[in-house]
FIGULUM-212511 format. One line per 4 residues: number of its first residue (from 1); their letters; for each residue x, y, z of N, C-alpha, C. Coordinates in steps of 0.05 Angstrom, whole numbers, plus 5000, padded with zeros to 4 digits. Atoms other than C-alpha are relative to their C-alpha. Layout:
BEGIN
NUM = a = X:Y:Z:X:Y:Z:X:Y:Z; ...
//
This chain:
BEGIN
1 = xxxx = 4975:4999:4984:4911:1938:5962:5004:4974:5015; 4991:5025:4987:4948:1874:5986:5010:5005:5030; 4998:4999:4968:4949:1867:6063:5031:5010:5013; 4978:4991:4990:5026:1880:6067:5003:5033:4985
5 = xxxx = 5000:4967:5009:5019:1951:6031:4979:5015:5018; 5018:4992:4971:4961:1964:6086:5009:5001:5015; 4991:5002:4973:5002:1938:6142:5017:5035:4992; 4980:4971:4992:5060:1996:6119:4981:5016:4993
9 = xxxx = 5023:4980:5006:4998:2041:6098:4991:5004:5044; 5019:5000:4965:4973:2037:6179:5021:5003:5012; 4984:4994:4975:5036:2044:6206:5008:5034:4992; 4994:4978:5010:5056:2104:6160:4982:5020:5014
13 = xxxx = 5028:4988:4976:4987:2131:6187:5004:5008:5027; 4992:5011:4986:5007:2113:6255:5021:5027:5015; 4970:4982:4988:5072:2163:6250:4994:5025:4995; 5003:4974:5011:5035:2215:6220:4978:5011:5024
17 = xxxx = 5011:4983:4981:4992:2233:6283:5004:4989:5034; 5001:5000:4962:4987:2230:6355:4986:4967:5011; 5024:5026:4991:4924:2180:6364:4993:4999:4979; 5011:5017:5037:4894:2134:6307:4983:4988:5012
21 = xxxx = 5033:5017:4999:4818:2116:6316:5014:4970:4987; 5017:5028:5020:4803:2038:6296:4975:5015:4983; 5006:4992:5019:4758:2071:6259:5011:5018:4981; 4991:4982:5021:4792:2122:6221:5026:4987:4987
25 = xxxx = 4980:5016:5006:4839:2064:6204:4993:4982:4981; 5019:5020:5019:4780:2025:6174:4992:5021:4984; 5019:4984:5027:4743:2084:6137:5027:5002:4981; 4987:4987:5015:4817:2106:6108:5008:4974:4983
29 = xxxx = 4987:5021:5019:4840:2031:6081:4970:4990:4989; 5023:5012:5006:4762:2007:6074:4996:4970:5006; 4998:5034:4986:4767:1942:6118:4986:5005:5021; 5012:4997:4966:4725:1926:6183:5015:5005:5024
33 = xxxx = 4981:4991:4975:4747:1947:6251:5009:4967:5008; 4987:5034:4986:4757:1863:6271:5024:4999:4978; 4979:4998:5020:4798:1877:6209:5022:5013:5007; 4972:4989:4982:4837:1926:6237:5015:4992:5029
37 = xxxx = 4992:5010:4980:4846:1895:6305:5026:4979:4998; 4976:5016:4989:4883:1836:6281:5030:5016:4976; 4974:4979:5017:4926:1887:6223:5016:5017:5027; 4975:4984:4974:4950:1928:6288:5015:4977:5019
41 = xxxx = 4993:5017:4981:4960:1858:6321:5025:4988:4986; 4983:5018:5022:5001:1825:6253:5033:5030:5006; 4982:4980:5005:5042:1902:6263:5014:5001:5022; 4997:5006:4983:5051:1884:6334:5032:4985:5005
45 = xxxx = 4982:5030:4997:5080:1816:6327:5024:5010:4981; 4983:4997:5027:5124:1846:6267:5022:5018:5015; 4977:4984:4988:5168:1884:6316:4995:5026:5009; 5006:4975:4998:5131:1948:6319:4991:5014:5023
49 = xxxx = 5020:4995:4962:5105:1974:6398:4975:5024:4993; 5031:4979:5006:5032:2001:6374:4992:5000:5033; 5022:4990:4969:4994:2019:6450:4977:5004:4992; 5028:4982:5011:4924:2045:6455:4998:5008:5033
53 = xxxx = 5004:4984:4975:4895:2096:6495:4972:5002:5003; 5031:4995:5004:4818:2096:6514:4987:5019:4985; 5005:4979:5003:4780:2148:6481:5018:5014:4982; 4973:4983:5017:4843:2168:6442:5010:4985:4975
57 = xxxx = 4992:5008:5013:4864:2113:6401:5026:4983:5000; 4976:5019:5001:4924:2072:6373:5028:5029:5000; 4985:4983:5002:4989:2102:6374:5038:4981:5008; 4979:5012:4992:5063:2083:6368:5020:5011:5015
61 = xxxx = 4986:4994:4972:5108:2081:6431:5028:5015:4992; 4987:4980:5001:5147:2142:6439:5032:4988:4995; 4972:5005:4994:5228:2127:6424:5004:4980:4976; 4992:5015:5025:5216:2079:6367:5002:5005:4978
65 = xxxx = 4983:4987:5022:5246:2098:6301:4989:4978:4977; 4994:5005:5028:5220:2063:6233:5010:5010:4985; 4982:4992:5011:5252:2063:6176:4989:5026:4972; 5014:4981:5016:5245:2129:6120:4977:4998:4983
69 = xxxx = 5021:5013:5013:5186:2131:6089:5005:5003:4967; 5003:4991:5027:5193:2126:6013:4973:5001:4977; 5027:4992:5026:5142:2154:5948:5009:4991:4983; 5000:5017:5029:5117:2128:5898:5004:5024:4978
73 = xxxx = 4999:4971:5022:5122:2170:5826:4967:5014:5003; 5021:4990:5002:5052:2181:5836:4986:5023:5018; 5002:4985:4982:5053:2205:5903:5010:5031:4997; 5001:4975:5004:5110:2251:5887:4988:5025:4974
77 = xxxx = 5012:4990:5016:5068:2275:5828:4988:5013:5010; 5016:4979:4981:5018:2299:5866:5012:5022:5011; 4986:4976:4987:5071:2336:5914:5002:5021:4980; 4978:4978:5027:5098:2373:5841:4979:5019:5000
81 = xxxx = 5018:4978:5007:5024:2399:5835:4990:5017:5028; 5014:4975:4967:5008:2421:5909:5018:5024:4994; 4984:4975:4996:5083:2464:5897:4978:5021:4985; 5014:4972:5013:5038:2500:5842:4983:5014:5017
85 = xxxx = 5009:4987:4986:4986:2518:5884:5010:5018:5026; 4981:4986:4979:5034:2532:5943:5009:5022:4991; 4990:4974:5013:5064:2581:5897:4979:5018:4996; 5016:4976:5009:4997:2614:5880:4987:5009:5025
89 = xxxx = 5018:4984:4979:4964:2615:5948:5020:5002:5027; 4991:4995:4985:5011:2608:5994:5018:5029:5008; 4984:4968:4990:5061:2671:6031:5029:4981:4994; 4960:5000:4995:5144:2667:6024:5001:4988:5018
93 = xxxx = 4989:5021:4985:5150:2622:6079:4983:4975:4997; 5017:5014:5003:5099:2579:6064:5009:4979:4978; 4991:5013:5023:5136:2568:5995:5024:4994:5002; 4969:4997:4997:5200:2573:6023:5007:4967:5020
97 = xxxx = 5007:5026:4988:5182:2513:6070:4990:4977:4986; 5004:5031:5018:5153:2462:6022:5008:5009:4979; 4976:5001:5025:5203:2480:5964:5026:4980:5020; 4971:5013:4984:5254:2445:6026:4981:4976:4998
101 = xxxx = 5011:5024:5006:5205:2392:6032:4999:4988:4982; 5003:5010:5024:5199:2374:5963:5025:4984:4989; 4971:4997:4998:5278:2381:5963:4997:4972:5002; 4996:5022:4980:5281:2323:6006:4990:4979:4983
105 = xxxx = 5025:5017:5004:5218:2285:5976:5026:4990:4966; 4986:5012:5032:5265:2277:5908:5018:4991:4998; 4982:5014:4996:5322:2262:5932:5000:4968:5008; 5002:5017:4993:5296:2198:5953:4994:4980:4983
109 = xxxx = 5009:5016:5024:5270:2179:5883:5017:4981:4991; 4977:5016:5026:5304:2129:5830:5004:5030:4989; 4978:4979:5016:5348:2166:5783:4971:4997:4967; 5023:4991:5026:5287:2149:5725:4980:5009:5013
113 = xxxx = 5020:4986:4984:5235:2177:5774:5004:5027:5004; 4988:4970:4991:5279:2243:5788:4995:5006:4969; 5008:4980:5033:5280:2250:5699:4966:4996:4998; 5008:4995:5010:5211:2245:5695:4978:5013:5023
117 = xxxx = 5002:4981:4996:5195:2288:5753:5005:5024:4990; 4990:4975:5004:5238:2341:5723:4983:5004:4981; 5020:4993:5025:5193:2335:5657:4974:5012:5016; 5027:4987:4986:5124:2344:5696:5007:5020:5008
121 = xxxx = 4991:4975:4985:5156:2403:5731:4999:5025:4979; 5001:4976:5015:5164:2434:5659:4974:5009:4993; 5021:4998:5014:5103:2420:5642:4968:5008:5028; 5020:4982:4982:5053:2450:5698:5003:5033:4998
125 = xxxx = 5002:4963:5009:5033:2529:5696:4975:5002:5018; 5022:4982:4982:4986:2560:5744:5002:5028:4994; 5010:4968:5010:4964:2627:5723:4971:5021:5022; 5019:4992:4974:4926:2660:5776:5003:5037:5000
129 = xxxx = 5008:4972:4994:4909:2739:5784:5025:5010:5017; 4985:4986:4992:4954:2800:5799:4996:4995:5035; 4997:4999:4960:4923:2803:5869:4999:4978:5024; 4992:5034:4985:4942:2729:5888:5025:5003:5013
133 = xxxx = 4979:4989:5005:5005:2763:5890:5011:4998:5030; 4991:5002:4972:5025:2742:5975:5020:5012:5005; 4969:4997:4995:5085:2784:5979:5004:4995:5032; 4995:4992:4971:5075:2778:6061:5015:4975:4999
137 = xxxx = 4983:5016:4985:5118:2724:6101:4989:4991:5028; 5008:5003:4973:5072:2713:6163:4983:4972:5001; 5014:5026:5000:5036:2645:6144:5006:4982:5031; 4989:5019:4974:5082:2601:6186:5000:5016:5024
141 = xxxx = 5004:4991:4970:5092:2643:6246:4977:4995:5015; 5025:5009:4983:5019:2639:6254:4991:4983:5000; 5002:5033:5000:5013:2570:6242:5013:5000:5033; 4987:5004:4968:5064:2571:6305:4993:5008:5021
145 = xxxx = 5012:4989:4983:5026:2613:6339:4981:4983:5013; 5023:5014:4996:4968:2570:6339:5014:4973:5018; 4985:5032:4980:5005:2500:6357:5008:5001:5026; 4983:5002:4980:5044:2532:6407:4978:5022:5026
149 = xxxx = 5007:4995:4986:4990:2575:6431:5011:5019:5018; 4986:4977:4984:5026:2641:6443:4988:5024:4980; 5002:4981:5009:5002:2703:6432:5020:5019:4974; 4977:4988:5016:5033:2754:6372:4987:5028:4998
153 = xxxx = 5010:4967:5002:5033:2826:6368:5009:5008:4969; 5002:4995:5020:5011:2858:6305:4995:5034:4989; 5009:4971:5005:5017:2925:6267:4986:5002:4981; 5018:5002:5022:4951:2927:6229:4987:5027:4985
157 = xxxx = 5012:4971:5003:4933:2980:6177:4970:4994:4994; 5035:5004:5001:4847:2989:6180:4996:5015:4985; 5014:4994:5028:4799:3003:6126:5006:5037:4997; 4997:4971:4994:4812:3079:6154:5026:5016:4995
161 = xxxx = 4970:4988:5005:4881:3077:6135:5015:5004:5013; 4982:5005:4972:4904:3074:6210:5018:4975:5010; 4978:5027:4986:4965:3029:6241:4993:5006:5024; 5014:5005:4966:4934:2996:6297:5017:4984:5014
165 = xxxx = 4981:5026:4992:4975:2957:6347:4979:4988:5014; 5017:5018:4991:4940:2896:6367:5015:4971:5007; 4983:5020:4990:4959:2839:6418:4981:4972:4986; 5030:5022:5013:4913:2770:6387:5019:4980:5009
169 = xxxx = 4990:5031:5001:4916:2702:6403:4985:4985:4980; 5011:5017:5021:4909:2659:6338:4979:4978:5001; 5001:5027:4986:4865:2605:6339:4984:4994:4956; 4999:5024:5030:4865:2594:6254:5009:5022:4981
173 = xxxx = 4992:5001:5032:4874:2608:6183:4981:4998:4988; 5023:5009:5025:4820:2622:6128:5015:5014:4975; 5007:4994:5020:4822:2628:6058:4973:5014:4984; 5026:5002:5019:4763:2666:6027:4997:5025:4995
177 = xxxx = 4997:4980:5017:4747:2722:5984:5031:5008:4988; 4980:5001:5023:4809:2705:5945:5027:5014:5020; 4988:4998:4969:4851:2730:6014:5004:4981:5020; 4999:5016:4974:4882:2696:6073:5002:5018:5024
181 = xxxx = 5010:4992:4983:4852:2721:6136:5012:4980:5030; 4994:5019:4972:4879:2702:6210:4975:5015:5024; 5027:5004:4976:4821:2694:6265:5011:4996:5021; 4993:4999:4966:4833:2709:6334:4991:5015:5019
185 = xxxx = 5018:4985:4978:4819:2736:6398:5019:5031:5012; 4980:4971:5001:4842:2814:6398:5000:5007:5032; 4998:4992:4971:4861:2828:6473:4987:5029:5006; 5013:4981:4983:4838:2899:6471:4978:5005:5001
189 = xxxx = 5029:5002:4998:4768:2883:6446:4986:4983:5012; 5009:5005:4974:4765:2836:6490:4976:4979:4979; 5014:5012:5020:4729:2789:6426:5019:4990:4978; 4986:5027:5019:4749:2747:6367:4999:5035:4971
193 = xxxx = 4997:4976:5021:4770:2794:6301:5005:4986:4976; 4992:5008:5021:4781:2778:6234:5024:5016:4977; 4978:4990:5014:4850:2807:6207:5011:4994:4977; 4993:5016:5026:4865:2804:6137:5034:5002:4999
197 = xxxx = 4972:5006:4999:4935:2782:6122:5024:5026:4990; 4981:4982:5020:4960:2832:6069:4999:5029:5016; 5005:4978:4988:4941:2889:6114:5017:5003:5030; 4991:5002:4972:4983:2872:6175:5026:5003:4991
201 = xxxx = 4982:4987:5012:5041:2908:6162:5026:4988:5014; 4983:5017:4979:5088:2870:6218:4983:4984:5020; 5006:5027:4982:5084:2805:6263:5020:4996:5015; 4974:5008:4977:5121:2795:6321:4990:4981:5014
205 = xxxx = 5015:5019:4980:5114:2732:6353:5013:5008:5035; 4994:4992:4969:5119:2731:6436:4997:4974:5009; 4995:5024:4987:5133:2682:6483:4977:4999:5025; 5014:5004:4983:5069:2698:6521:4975:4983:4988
209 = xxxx = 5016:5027:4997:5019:2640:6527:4952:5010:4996; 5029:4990:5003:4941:2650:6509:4992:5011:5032; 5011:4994:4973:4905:2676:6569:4975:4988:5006; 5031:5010:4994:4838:2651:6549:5004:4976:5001
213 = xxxx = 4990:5038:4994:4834:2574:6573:4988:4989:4982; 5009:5025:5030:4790:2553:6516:4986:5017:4984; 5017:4989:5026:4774:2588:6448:4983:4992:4991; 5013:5014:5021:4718:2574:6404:5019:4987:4981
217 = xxxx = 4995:5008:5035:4736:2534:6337:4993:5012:4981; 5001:4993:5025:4751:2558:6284:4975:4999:4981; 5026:5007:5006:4684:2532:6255:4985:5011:5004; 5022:4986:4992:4643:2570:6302:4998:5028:4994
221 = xxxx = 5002:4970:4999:4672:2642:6283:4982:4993:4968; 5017:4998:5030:4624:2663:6229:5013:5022:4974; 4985:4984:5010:4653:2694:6173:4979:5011:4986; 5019:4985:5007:4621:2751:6132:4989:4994:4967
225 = xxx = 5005:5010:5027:4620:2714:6068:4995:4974:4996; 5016:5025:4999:4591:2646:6051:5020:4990:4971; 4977:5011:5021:4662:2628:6007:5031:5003:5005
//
């Protein structure tokens, strides 16, 4: 990679999170951190207002607007094959949300980039099992739940065949045993639970705020399967 496809590589970076290690700036292009010092300094001088924050990292100053980011064919290649998977593991909003993104992502192509997207498009097939089958719609909400850190009330049916109502505050998302499972802290047990998705029969989000001031990670709940 030639130093001006790094510089927009580090700024792209840059817009895509909050705080940007010097290191996670070097491990991701593969240059030294004195390397990266004077690349945030060349991005600097180039018109751009990078800051840094101790402890936190680089980051660009709130109010400044670069210009759209454009893909390569390769890049959006990639995107064409995540939709497949999106389609097989993801829920109806999940697909319903990056089918808009994708939208977008093509519109920005050349006009010979958009024909030979449309070809790859014919030519992918994911074939995946009846019971991959996500008819639910609750992905994103609890994505939102989590970011925003508000409780959601849920009507869950249990292995017993009972609709349980249960208040939880999210704090993730697993995949495993071929299911997506939401992890949280169930208010009436007063403990962390593991709710499978397809079994929660309604989701209501709420505008009330976790109560607990700091959850475990996601990491630490142990799950009952080792996949």
């Amino acid at each position: 990679m030639n130093r001006v496809d790094r510089l927009f590589g580090i700024v792209t970076l840059l817009q895509s999170r909050k705080y940007v290690s010097a290191e996670r700036v070097s491990e991701k292009f593969e240059i030294s951190i004195r390397t990266v010092y004077r690349d945030i300094k060349a991005i600097g001088e180039a018109g751009i207002p990078v800051s840094f924050e101790p402890n936190k990292g680089y980051f660009i100053v709130p109010g400044y607007f670069t210009p759209p980011v454009s893909f390569t064919l390769d890049e959006a290649n990639a995107l064409l094959l995540s939709q497949s998977l999106i389609e097989g593991f993801g829920d109806k909003s999940i697909q319903a949300t990056f089918d808009n993104a994708l939208t977008k992502i093509k519109a920005v192509l050349k006009q010979v980039d958009k024909e030979k997207i449309a070809l790859l498009d014919q030519s992918i097939k994911l074939q995946l099992p009846h019971r991959l089958n996500n008819a639910f719609d609750y992905l994103a909400d609890i994505q939102q739940a989590i970011t925003e850190q508000k409780q959601v009330r849920i009507s869950y049916l249990s292995l017993k065949q009972e609709l349980l109502e249960r208040t939880v505050e999210p704090i993730g998302l697993v995949f495993y045993a071929f299911s997506w499972h939401l992890i949280g802290y169930c208010q009436l047990r007063k403990d962390y639970r593991d709710f499978k998705i397809d079994r929660i029969k309604e989701l209501r989000q709420t505008m009330n705020p976790f109560e607990v001031s700091k959850h475990i990670s996601l990491s630490e709940y142990k799950l009952p399967v080792n996949y």
